[in-house]
matplotlib code that plots the C-alpha trace (Angstrom):
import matplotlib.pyplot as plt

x = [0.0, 3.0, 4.5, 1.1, 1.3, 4.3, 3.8, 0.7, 3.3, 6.1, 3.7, 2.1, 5.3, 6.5, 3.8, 4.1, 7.4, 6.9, 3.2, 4.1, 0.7, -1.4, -4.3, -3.0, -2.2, -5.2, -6.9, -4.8, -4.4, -7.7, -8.3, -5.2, -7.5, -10.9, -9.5, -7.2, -10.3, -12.7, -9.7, -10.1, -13.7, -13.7, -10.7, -13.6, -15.9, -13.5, -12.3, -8.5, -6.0, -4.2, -0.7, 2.8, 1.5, -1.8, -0.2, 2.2, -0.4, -2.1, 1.4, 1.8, -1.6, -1.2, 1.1, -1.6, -4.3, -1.9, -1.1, -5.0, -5.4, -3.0, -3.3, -7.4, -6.2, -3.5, -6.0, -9.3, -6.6, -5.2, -9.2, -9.3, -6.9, -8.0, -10.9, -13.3, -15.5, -14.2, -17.4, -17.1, -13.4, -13.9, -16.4, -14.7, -11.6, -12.8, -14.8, -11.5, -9.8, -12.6, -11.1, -7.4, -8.3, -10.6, -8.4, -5.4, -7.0, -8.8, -5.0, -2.9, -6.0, -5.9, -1.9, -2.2, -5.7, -3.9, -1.9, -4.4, -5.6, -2.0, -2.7, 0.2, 1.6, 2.7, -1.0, -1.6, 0.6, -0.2, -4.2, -4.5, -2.0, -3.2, -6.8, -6.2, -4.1, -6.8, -9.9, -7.0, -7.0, -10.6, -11.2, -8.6, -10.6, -13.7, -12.4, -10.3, -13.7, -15.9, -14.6, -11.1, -13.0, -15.3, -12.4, -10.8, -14.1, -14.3, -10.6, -8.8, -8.6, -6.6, -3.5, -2.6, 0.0, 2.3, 3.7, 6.5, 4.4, 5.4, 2.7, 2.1, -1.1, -3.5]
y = [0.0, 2.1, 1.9, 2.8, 5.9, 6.9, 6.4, 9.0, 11.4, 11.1, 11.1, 14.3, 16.0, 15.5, 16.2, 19.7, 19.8, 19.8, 21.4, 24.0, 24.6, 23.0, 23.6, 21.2, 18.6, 18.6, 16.3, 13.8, 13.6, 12.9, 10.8, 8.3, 7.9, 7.5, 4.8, 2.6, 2.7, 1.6, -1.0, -2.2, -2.4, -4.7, -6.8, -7.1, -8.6, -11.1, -12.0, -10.9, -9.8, -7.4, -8.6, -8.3, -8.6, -6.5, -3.8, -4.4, -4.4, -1.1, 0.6, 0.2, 1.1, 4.9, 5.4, 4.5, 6.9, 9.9, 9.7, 9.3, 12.5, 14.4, 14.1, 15.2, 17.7, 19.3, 19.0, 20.3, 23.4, 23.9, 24.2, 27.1, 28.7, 29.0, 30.7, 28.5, 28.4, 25.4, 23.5, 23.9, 23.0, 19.9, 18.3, 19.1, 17.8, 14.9, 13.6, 14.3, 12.1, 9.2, 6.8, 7.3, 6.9, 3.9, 2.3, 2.8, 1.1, -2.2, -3.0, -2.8, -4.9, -7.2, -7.5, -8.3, -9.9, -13.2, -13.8, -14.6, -17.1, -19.3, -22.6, -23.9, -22.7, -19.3, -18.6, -19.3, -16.4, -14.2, -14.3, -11.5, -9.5, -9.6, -9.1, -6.5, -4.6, -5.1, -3.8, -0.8, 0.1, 0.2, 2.0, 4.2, 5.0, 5.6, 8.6, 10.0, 9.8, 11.1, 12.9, 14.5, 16.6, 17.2, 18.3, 20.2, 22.3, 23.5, 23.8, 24.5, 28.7, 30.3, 31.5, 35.1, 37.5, 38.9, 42.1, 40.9, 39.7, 35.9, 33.8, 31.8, 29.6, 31.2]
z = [0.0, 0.7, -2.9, -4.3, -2.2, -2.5, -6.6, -6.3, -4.3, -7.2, -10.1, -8.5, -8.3, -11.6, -13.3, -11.3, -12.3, -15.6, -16.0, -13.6, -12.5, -10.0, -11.6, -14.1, -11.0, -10.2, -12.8, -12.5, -9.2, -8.8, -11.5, -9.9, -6.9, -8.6, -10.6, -8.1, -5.8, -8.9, -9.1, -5.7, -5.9, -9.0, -7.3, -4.6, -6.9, -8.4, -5.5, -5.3, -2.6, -2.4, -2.8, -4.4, -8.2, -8.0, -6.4, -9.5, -11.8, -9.8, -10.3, -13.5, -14.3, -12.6, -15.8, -18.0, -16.1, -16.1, -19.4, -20.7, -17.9, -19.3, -23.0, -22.4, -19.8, -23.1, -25.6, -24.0, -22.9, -26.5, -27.3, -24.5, -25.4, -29.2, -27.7, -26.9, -23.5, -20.7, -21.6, -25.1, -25.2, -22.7, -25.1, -28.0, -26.5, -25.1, -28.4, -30.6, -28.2, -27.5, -30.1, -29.5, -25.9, -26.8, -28.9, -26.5, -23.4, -25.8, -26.6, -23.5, -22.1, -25.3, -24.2, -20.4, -20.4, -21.8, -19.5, -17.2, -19.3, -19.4, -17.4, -14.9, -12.4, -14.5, -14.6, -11.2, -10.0, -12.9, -13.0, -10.3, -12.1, -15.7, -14.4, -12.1, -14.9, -17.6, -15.5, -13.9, -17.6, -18.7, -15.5, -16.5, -20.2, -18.6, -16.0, -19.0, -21.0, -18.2, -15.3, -16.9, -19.5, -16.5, -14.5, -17.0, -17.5, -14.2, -13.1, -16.5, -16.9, -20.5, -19.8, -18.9, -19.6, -17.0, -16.8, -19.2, -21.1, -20.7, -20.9, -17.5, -15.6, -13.7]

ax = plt.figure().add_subplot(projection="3d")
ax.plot(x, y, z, "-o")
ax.set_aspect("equal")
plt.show()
């Protein structure tokens, strides 16, 4: 539980790093959340602990949920800043990217989804994984559908000039 944690704390402070905005954190912070806990709850209903390979799987799936979060999060803000409004630029944004997204998450769970399937003992200790990775994934398509553009509507503002003119986040 600790690496997952500490994962959300790094991933958070990179993408500060190099958004330089928290307005910009903020989507995907909360979309990392929303997602691992939609993860959990479907590990629930199929029955899986939590243990060395989901937390794996959950890990590497936060890479896959801030990258769908951050591509809607650049494109719904290239949309504001050509002058549309934040609802306008969140749907916009979010339909242009719905098949890319779509298409994205139906392969990497077409890669891992097999695995689970392989009979032995390599299946055994790799059902929880490849499961827990595929519905971490699909979970991970539907926030970047739904509540990113969301998100992005209500947090996202254009940018504004400063006194030197530079432009900067507000």
């Amino acid at each position: 539980m600790i690496s997952i944690i500490l994962a959300l704390a790094i991933v958070v402070f990179v993408i500060y790093g190099f958004l330089g905005s928290l307005r910009s954190v903020i989507i995907p912070a909360v979309a990392i959340p929303v997602s691992l806990i939609g993860t959990f709850f479907l590990m629930f209903l199929l029955g899986f602990s939590i243990n060395l390979l989901t937390l794996l799987a959950m890990v590497l799936a936060i890479g896959v949920v801030v990258d769908d979060a951050i591509i809607m999060l650049e494109n719904v803000h290239r949309h504001i800043e050509e002058g549309k409004s934040r609802t306008e630029a969140a749907i916009e944004g979010a339909r242009e990217l719905a098949w890319p997204i779509i298409t994205m998450s139906t392969t990497l769970v077409a890669v891992f989804l097999p695995i689970g399937f392989v009979g032995g003992l390599t299946g055994v200790l790799f059902v929880e994984f490849a499961f827990t990775l595929a519905a971490s994934v699909i979970l991970s398509g539907v926030v970047a559908l739904t509540l990113s553009p969301m998100m992005c509507a209500y947090v996202l503002k254009p940018y504004q000039a400063d006194k030197d003119g530079e432009r900067e986040f507000s």
